[in-house]
TORTI-357458 format. One line per 8 residues: number of its first residue (from 1); their letters; for each residue x, y negated, z negated of N, C-alpha, C. Coordinates in steps of 0.2 Angstrom, whole numbers, m for minus. Layout:
// TORTI-357458
NUM	A	X:Y:Z:X:Y:Z:X:Y:Z ~ ... .
***
This chain:
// TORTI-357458
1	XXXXXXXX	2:149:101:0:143:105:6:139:105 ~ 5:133:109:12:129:110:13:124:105 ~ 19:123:104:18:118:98:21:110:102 ~ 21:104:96:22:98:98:24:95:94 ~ 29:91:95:33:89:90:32:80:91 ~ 34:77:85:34:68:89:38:65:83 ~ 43:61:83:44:55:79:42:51:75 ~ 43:46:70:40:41:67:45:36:63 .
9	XXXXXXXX	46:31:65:48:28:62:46:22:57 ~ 43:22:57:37:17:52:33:21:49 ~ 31:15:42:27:20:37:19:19:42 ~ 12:22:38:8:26:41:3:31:42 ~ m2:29:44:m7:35:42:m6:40:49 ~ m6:48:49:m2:48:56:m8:55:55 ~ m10:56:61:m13:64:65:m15:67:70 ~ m18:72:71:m14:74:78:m20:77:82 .
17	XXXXXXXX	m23:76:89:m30:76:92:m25:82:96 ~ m29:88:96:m29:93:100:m37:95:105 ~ m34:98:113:m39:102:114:m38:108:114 ~ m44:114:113:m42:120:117:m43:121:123 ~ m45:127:124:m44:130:132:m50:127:136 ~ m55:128:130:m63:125:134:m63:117:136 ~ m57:116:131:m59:107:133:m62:105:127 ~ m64:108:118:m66:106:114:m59:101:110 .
25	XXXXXXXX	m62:97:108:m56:93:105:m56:94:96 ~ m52:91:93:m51:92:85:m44:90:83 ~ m46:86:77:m41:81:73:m38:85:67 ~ m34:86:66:m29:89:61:m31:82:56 ~ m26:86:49:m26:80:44:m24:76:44 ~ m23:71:38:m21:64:40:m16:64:35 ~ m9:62:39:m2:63:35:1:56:34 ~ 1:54:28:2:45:24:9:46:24 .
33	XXXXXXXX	13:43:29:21:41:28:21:34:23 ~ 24:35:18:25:26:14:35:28:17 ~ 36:20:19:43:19:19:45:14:15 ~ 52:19:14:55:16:8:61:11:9 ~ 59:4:9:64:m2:10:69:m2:6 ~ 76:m5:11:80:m5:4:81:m14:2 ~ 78:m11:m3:78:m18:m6:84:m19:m14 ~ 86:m27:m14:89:m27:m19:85:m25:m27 .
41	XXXXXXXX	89:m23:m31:82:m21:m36:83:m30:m40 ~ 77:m30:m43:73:m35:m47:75:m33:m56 ~ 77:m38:m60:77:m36:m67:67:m40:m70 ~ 66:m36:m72:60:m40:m76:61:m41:m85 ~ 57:m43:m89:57:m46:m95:52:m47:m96 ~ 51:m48:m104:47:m54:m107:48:m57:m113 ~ 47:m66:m109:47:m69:m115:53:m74:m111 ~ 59:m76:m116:63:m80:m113:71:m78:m113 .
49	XXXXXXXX	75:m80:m107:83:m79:m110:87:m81:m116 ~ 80:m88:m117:87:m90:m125:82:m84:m130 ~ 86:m84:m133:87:m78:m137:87:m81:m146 ~ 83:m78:m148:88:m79:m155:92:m74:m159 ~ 96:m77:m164:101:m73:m165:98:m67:m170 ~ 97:m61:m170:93:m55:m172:91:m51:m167 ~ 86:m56:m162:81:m53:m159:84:m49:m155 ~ 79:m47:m149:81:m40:m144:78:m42:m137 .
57	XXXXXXXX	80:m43:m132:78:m46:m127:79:m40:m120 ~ 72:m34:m120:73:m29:m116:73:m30:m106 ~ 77:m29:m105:78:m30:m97:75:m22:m95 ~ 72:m24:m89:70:m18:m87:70:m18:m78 ~ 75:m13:m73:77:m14:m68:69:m11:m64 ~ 69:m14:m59:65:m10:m52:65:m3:m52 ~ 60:1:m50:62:9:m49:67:12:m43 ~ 70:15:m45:76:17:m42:77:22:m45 .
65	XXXXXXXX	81:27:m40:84:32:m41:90:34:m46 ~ 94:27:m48:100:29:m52:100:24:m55 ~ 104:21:m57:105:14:m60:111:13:m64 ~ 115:7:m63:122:5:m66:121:m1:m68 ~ 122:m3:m75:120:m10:m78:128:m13:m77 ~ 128:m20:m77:135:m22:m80:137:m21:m86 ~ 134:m19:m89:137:m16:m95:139:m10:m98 ~ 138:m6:m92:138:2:m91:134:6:m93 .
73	XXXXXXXX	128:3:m94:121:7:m97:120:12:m90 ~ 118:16:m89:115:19:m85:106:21:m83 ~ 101:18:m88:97:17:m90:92:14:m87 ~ 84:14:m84:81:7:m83:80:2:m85 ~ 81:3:m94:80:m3:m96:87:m3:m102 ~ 86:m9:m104:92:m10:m110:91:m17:m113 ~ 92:m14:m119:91:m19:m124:95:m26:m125 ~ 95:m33:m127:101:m36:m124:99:m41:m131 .
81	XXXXXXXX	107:m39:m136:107:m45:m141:113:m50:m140 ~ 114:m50:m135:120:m55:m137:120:m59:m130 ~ 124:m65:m129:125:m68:m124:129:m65:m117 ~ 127:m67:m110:132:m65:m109:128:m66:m99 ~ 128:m62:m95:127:m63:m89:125:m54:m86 ~ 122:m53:m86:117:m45:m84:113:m46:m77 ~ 119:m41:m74:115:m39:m66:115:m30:m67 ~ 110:m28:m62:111:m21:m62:111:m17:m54 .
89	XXXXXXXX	117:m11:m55:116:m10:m45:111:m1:m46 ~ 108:m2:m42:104:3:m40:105:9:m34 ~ 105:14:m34:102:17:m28:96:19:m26 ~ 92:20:m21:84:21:m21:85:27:m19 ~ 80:32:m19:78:39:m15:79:38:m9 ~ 81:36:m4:85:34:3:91:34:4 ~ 95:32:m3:103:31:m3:103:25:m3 ~ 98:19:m3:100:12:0:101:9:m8 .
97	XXXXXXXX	109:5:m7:110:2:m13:110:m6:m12 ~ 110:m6:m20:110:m14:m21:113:m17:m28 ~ 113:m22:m28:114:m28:m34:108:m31:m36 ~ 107:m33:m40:101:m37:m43:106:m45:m43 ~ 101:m49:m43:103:m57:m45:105:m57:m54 ~ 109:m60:m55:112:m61:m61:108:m65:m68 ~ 106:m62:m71:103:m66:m76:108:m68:m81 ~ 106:m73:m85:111:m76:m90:106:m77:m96 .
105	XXXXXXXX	108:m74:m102:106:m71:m109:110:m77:m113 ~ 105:m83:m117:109:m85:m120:108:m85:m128 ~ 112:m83:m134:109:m81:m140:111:m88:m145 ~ 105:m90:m149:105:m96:m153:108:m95:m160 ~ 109:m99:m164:110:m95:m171:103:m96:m174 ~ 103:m93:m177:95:m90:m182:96:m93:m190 ~ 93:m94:m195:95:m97:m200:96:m89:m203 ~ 103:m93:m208:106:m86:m210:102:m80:m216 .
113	XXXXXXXX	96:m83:m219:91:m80:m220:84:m83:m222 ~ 81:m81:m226:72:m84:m227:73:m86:m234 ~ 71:m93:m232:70:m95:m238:67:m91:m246 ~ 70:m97:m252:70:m95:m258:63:m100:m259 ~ 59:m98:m262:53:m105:m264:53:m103:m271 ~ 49:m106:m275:46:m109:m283:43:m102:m282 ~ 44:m101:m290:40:m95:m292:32:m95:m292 ~ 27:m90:m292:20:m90:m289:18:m95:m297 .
121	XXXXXXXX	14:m98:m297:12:m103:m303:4:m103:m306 ~ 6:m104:m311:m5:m106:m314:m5:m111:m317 ~ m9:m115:m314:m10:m122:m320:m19:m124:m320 ~ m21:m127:m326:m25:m124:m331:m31:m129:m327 ~ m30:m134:m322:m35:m137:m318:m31:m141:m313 ~ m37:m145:m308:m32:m146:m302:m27:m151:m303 ~ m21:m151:m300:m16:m156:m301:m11:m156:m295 ~ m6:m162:m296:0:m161:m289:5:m155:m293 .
129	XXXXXXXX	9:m151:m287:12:m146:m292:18:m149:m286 ~ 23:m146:m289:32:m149:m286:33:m142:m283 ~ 33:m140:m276:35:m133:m274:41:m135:m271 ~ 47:m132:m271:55:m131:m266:54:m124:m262 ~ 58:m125:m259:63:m121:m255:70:m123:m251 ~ 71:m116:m250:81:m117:m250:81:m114:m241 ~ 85:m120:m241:85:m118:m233:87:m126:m229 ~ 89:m126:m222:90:m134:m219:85:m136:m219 .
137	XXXXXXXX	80:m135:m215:77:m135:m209:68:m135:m213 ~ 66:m135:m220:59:m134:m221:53:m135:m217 ~ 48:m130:m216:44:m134:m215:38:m130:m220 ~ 33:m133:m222:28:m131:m224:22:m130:m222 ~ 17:m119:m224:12:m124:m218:6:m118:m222 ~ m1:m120:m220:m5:m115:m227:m8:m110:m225 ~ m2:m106:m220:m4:m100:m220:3:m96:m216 ~ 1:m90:m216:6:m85:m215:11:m85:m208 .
145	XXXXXXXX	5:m85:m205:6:m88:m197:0:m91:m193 ~ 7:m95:m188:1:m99:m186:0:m104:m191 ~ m8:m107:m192:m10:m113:m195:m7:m118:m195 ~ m7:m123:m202:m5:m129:m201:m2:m134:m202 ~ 2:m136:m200:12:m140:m204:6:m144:m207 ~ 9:m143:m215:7:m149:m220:13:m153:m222 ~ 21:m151:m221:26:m155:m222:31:m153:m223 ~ 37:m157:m223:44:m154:m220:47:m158:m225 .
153	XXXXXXXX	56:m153:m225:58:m154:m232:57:m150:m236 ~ 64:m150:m240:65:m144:m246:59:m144:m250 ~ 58:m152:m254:52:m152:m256:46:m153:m256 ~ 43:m153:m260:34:m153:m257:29:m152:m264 ~ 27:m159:m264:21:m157:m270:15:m161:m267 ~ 10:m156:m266:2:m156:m264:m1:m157:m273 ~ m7:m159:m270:m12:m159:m274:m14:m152:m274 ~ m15:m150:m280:m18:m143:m278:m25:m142:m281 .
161	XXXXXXXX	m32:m141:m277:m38:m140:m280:m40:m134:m282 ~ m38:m130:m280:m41:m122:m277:m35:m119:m278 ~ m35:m112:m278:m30:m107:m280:m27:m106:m272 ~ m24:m107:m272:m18:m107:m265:m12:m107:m263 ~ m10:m102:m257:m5:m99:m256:m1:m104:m250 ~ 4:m107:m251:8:m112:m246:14:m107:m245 ~ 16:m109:m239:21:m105:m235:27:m106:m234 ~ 33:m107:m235:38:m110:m230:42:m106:m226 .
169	XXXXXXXX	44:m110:m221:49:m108:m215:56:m109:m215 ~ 63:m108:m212:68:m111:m210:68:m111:m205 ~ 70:m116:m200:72:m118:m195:78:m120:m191 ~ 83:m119:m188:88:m120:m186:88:m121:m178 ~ 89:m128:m176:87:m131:m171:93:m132:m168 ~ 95:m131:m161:101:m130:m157:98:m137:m150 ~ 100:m141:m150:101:m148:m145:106:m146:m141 ~ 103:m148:m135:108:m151:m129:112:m157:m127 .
177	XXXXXXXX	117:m158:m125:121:m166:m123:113:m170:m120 ~ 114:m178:m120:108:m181:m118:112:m184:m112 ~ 106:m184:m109:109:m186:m100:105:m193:m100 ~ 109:m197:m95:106:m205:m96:107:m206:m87 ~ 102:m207:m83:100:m207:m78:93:m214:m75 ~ 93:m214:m70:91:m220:m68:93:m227:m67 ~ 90:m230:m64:94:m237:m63:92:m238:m71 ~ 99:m244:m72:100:m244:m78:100:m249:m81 .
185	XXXXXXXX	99:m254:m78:97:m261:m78:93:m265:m73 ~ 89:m271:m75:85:m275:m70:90:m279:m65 ~ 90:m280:m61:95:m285:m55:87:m288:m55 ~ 92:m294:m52:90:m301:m50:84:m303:m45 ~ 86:m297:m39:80:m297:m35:73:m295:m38 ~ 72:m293:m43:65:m291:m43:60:m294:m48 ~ 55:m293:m51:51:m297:m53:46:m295:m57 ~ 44:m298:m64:36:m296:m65:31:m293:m62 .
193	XXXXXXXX	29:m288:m64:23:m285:m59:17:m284:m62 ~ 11:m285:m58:3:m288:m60:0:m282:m60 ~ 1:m276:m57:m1:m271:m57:3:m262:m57 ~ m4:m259:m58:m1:m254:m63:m2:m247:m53 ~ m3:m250:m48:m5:m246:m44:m2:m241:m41 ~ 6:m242:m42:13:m236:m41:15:m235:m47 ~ 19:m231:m46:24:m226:m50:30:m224:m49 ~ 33:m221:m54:39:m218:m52:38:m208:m52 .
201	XXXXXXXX	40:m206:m45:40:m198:m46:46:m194:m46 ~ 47:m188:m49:51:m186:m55:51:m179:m53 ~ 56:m175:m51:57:m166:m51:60:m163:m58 ~ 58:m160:m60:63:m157:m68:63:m149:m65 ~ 70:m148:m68:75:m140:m66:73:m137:m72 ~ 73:m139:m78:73:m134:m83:69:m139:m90 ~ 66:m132:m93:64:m137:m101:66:m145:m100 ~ 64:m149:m104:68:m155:m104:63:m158:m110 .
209	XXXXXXXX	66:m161:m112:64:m166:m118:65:m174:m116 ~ 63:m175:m111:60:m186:m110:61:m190:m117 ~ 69:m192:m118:68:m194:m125:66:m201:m124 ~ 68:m207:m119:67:m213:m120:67:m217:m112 ~ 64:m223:m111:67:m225:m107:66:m233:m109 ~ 70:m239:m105:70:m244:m106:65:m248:m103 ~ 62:m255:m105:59:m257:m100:61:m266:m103 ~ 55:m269:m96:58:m276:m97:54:m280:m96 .
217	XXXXXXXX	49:m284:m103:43:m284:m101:43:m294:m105 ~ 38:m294:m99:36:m301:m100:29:m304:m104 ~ 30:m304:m112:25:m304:m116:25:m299:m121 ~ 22:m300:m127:21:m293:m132:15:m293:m132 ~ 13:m287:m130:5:m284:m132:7:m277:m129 ~ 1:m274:m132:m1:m267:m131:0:m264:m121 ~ 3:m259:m122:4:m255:m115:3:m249:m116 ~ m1:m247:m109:m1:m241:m110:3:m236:m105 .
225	XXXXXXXX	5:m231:m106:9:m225:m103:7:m217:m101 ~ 6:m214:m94:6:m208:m93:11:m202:m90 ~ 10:m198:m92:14:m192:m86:9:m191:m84 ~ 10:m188:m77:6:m183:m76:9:m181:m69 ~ 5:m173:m69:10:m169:m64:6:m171:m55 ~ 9:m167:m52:10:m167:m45:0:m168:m45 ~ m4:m165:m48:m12:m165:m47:m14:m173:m47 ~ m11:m178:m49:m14:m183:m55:m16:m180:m62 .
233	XXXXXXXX	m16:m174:m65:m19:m173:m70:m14:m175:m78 ~ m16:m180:m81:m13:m181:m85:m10:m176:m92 ~ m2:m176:m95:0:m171:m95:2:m175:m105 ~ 3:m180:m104:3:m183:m111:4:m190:m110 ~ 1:m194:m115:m2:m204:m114:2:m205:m121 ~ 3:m212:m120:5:m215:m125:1:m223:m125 ~ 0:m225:m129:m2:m233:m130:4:m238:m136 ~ 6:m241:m135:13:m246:m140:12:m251:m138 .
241	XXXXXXXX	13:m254:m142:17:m261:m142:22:m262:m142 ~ 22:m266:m136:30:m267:m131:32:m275:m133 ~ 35:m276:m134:39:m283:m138:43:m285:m132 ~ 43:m291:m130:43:m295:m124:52:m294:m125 ~ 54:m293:m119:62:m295:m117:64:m287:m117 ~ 70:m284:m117:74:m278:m116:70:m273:m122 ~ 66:m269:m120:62:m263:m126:62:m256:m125 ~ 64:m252:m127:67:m246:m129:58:m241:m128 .
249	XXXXXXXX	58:m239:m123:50:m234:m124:51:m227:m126 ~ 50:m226:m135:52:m218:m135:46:m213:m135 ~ 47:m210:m130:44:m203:m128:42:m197:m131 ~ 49:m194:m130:49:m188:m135:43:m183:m132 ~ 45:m183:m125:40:m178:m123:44:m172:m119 ~ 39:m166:m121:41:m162:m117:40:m158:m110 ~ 43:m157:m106:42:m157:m100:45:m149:m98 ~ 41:m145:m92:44:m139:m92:44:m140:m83 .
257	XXXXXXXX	49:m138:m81:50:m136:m73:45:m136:m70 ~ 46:m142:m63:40:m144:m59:42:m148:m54 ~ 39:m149:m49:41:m156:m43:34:m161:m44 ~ 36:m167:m42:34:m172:m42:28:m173:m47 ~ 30:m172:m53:27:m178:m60:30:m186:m59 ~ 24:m189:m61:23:m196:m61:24:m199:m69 ~ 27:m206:m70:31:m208:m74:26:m214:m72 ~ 20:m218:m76:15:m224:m73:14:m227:m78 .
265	XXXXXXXX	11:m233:m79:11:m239:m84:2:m239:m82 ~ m3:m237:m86:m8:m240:m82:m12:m247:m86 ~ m8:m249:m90:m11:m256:m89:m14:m259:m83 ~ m18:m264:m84:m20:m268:m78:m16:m272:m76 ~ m13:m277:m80:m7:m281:m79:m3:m281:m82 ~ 0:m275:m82:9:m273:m83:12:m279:m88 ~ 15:m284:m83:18:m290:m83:26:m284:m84 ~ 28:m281:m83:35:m277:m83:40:m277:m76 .
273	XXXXXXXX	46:m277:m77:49:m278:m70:50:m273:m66 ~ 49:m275:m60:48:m271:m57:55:m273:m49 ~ 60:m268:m49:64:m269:m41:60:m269:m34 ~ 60:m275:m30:59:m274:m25:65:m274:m20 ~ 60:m275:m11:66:m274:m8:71:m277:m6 ~ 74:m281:m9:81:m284:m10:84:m283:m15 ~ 83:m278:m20:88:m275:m24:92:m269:m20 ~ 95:m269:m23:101:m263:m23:101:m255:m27 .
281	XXXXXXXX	96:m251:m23:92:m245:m25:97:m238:m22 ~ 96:m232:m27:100:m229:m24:96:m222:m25 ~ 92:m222:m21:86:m215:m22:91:m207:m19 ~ 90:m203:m20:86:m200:m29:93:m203:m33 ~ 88:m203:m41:92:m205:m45:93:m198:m52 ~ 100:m195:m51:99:m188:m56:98:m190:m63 ~ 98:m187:m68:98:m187:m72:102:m180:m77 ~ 109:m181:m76:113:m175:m77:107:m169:m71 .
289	XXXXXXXX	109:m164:m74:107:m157:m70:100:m156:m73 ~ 95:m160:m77:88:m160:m78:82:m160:m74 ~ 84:m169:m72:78:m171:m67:83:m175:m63 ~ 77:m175:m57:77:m181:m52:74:m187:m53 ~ 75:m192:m52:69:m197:m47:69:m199:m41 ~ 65:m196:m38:64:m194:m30:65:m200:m28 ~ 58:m206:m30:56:m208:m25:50:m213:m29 ~ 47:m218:m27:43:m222:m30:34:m220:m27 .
297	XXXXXXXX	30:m220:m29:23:m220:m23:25:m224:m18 ~ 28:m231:m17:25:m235:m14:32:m232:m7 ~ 37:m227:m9:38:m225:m3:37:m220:m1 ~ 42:m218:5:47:m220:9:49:m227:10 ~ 45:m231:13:42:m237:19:44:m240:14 ~ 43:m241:6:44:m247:4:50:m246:m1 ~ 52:m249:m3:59:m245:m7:59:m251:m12 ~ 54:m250:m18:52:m254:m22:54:m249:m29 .
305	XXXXXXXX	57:m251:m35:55:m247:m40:54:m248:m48 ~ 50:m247:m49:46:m246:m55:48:m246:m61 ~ 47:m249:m67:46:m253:m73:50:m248:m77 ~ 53:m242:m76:58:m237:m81:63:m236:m79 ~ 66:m239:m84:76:m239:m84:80:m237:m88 ~ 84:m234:m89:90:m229:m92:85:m225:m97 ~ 82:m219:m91:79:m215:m92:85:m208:m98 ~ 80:m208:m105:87:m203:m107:85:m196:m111 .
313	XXXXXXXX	87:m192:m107:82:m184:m108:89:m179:m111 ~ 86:m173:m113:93:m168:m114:89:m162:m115 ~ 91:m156:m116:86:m150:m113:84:m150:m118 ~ 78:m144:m118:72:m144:m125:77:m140:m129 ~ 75:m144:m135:80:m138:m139:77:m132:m142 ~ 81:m129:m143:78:m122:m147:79:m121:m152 ~ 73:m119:m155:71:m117:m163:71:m110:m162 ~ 75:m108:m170:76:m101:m171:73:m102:m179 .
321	XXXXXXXX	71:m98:m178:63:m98:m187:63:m92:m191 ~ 65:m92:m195:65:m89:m201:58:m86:m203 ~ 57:m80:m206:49:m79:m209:47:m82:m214 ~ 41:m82:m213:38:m87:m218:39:m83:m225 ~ 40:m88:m230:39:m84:m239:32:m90:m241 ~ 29:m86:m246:22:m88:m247:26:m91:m257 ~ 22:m95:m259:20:m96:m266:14:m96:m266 ~ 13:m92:m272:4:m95:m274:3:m99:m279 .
329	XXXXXXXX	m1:m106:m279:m2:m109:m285:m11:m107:m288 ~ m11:m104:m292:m18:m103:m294:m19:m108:m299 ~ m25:m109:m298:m30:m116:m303:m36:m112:m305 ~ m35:m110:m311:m40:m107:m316:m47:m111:m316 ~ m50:m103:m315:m59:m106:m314:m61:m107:m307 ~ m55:m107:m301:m57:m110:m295:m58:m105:m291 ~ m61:m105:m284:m61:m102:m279:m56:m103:m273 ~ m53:m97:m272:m48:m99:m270:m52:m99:m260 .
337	XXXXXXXX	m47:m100:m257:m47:m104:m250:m52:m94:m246 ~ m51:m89:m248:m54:m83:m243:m60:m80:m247 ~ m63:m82:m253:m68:m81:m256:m75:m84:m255 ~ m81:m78:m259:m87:m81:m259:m89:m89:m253 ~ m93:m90:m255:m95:m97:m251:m94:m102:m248 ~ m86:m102:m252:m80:m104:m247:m81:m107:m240 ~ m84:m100:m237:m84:m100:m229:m89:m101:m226 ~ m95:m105:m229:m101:m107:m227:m98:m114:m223 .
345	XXXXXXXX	m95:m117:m226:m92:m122:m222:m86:m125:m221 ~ m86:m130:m214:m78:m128:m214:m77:m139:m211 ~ m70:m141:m209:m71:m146:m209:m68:m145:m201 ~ m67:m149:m196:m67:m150:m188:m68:m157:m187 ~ m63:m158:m182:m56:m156:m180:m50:m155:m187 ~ m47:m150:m186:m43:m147:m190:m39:m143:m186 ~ m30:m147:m188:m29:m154:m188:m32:m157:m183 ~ m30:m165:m187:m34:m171:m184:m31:m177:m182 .
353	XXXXXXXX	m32:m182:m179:m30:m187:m177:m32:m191:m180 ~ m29:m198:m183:m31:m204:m185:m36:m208:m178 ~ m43:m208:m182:m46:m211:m178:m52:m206:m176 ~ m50:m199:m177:m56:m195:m176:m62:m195:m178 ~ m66:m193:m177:m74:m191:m182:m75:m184:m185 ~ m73:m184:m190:m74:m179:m195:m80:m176:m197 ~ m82:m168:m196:m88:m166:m193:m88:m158:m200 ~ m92:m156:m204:m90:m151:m208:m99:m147:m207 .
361	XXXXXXXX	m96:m144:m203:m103:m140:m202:m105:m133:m205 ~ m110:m135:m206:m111:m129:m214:m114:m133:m222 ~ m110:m140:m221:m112:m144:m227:m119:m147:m226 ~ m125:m150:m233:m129:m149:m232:m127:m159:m231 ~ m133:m162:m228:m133:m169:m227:m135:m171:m235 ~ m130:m176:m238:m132:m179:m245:m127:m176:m252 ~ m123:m170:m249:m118:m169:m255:m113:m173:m255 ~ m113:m174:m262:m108:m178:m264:m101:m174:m260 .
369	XXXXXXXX	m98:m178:m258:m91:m179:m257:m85:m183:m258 ~ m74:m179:m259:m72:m182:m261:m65:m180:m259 ~ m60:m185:m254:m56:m184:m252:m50:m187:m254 ~ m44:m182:m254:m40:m185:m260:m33:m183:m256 ~ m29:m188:m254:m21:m186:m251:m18:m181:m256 ~ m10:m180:m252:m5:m175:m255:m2:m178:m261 ~ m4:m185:m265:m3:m188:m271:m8:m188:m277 ~ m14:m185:m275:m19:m186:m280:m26:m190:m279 .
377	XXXXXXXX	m22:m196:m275:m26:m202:m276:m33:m201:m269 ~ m39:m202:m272:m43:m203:m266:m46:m210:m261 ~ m45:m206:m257:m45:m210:m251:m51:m212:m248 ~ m58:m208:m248:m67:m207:m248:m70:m203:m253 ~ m76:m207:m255:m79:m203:m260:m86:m207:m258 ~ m91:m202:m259:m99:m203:m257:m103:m194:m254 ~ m107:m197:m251:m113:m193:m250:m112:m194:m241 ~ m111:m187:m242:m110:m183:m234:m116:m184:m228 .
385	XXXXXXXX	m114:m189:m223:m120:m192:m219:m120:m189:m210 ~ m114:m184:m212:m115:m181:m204:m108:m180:m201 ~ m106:m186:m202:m99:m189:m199:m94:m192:m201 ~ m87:m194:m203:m83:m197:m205:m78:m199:m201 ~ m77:m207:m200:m68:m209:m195:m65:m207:m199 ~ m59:m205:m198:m54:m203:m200:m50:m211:m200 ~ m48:m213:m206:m45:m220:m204:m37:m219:m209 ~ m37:m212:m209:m30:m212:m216:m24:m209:m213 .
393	XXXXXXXX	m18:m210:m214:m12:m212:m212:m11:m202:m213 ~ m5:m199:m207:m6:m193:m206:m3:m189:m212 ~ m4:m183:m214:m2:m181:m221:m8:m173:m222 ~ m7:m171:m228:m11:m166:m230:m17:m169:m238 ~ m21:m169:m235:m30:m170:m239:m33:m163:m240 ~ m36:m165:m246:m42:m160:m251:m49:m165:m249 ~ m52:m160:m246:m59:m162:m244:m61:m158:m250 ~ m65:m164:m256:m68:m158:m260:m78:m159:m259 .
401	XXXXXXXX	m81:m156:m260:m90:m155:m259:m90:m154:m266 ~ m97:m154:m269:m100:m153:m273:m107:m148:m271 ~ m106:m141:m271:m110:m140:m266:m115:m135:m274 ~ m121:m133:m272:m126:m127:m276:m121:m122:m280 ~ m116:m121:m275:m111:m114:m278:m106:m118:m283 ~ m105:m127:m284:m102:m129:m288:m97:m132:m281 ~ m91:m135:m285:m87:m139:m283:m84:m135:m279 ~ m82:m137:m271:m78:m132:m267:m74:m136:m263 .
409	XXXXXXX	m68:m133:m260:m64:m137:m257:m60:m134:m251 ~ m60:m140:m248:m56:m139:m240:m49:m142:m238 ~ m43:m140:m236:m38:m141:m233:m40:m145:m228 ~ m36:m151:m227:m38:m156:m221:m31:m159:m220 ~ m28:m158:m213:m23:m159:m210:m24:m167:m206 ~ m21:m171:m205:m20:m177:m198:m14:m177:m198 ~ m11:m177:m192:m6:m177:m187:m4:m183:m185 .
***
């Protein structure tokens, strides 16, 4: 019979309607062309490019048919411990070649090893016990991973009720130059302001740490402050007292890449200066290669700007963290923190904030209770009625109960 031939350029689901002699029709199968674009390849990862100094940071290129790293790997993926700039060129099964975009690997110092701590100890009832560690950077926390910063610093002496295992870390924290950005003083033309109803809005390029900004405020009392991003949703608050004339507002917030976060006072009556339109405004305002400040709410139309001055940020730094080393302090006769009854009940919020209501669900209403800082001394003692403010200054607390199983005790953290 005769044949028929046809072209295709495009990918495709393709098939072919024949008739015979009689005039009867029929569909052949159906043949799936995928075409193959050439595209540049893509490096993927996980995690981030700062790097600590040990770790292993795996790139892994697009599928392709062959592959040349900058490094001369020939491989899809490659390991990457050091700093440095990594593109990879490819060919695909069509011959179409490429370049990847260039990624930038930057590797941090790591502490040079893990701490030494206090040998594992027993003492004959509960008392404060002296624990060290060798290292810059301490931080202590009551468990292996994860859980709780109880305190920072070579040394550290808790109370100790319970038989219990404390942890420490090393830290080796790497900083950025600080960028100082925004108008940087009050000029003449502008004014006190009654209201909290504009803002200042703000772009950030990379991590950033918001350490400060200035303000200029008429009266000493309490203010309050938000970020929050392009939603309105607020992203972290502050409340201070602002001391009337030139005051200093620290931050210390962290901020990750994003367009238009807002920088807002919500007091009712501010009373903070505020530029109007007869100042001498120079939008956007950079802050090094961080952030922007685009622009105020009240414009374009109005070129007004808002109560924060010599805005001073520098990138997030990076912490390189050593593995935790544990000491155990045993206290004869006790139970220690993953045993028996223990776990009937527990205390929440943990950690907590000054001001909370401390809630210990599992305990019965009317046991005796007693709670005692990282010095010994007690801070509440009485009979357990549901609830507790937390009214104590932030640190590490022994919640102790007095329960049917005998005297038992909880770790209590405020922040």
């Amino acid at each position: 019979g005769a044949e028929a031939t046809t072209e295709v350029t495009a990918g495709g689901a393709y098939s072919v309607l024949v008739y015979d002699e009689a005039g009867c029709a029929g569909f052949s199968n159906l043949l799936t062309i995928i075409e193959v674009v050439g595209n540049a390849p893509s490096i993927a990862f996980d995690g981030s490019t700062d790097l600590c100094d040990g770790s292993v940071l795996t790139l892994t290129a697009s599928d392709a048919d062959n592959y040349t790293w900058s490094t001369g790997d020939e491989t899809q993926s490659i390991d990457v411990t050091t700093s440095g700039s990594y593109a990879v060129y490819s060919v695909d099964i069509c011959g179409n070649a490429g370049t990847s975009d260039t990624l930038v690997v930057e590797v941090f110092d790591a502490p040079l090893e893990n701490p030494t701590v206090t040998p594992d100890q027993t003492i004959p009832a509960p008392a404060t016990v002296d624990l060290t560690a060798t290292g810059e950077n301490i931080r202590w926390y009551d468990w292996s991973t994860g859980g709780n910063l109880l305190a920072e610093g070579n040394a550290f002496s808790p109370q100790v009720d319970m038989t219990t295992t404390f942890w420490a870390e090393d830290v080796r924290t790497t900083s950025g130059d600080q960028e100082v950005g925004g108008e940087l003083t009050n000029q003449n033309s502008g004014a006190y302001h009654s209201n909290s109803a504009r803002w200042l809005e703000f772009d950030v390029y990379e991590s950033t740490l918001l350490s400060s900004v200035t303000l200029f405020a008429n009266g000493t009392y309490e203010r309050e402050f938000e970020l929050i991003d392009e939603f309105g949703i607020v992203l972290e608050s502050i409340a201070v007292e602002v001391e009337a004339g030139t005051f200093v507002l620290d931050l210390n917030w962290d901020i990750e890449p994003g367009m238009n976060y807002g920088l807002r006072c919500t007091t009712e009556d501010p009373q903070l200066w505020r530029e109007g339109n007869n100042s001498q405004l120079s939008y956007p305002y950079e802050v090094g290669d961080l952030l922007t400040i685009t622009n105020s709410t009240a414009g374009p139309s109005l070129d007004y700007y808002y109560f924060f001055y010599e805005w001073k940020a520098e990138p997030k730094p990076i912490e390189c963290v050593s593995d935790r080393v544990g000491v155990t302090v045993t206290v004869a006769g006790t139970v220690g923190v993953e045993e028996g009854a223990e776990a009937l009940w527990s205390v929440t919020p943990n950690p907590a904030a000054h001001g909370n209501e401390l809630r210990m669900p599992g305990l019965d209403l009317g046991t005796f209770i007693q709670i005692v800082d990282a010095q010994g001394r007690t801070v509440h003692e009485g009979t357990w009625g549901g609830s507790l403010t937390l009214g104590w200054p932030a640190g590490w607390y022994a919640v102790r109960a007095r329960t049917i199983q005998g005297m038992q005790h909880k770790a209590l953290v405020i922040n």
